[in-house]
N, C-alpha and C positions, 0 to 999 in steps of 0.2 A: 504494500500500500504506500503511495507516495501522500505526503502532507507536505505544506508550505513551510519553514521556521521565519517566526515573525519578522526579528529583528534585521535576520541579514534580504529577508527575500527569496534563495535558496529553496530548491527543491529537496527534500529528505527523503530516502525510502525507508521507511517501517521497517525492519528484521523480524521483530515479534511482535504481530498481530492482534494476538492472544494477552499481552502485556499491557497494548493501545487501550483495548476495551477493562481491563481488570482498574476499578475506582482505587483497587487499595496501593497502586503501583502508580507512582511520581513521576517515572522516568523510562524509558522505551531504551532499544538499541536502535541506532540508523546508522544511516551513513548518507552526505552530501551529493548531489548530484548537480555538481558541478568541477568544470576542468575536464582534461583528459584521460587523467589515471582517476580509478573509480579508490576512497581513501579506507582506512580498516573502520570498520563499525566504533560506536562512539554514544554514549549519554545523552539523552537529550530530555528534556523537560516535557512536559506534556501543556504545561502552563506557556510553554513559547512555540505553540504549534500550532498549527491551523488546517482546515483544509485548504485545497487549491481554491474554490471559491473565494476563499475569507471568510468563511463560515468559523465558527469557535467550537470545539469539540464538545460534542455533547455532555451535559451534567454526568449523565449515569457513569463516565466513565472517567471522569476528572475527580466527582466530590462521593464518597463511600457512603456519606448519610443525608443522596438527593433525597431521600422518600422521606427524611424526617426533616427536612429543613424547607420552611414555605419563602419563597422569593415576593 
């Protein structure tokens, strides 16, 4: 799965998918998709990631207690 990283603009690809969607997990692996040499996978925050739209990653998979907390 590719997502956007905010700051730089940067294309990310997801390594673990499974990690994206889990609320209790902060941080994914990816790696940039940018340049010629493809770079080793790397941390990334889930709070500096977006989709390609610019959409903001869904609650359920950012905050562990969406069902208990009203916006």
């Amino acid at each position: 799965m590719f997502l956007r990283h905010v700051s730089s603009g940067d294309i990310v690809e997801v390594m673990d998918v499974e990690a994206l969607s889990n609320p209790f997990r902060n941080e994914v692996k990816g790696r940039f998709h940018a340049g010629e040499e493809m770079p080793d996978p790397t941390g990334f925050r889930k709070s500096d990631m977006t989709f390609l739209s610019g959409e903001r990653l869904p609650r359920c998979w950012v905050d562990p207690y969406y069902k208990e907390r009203k916006i």
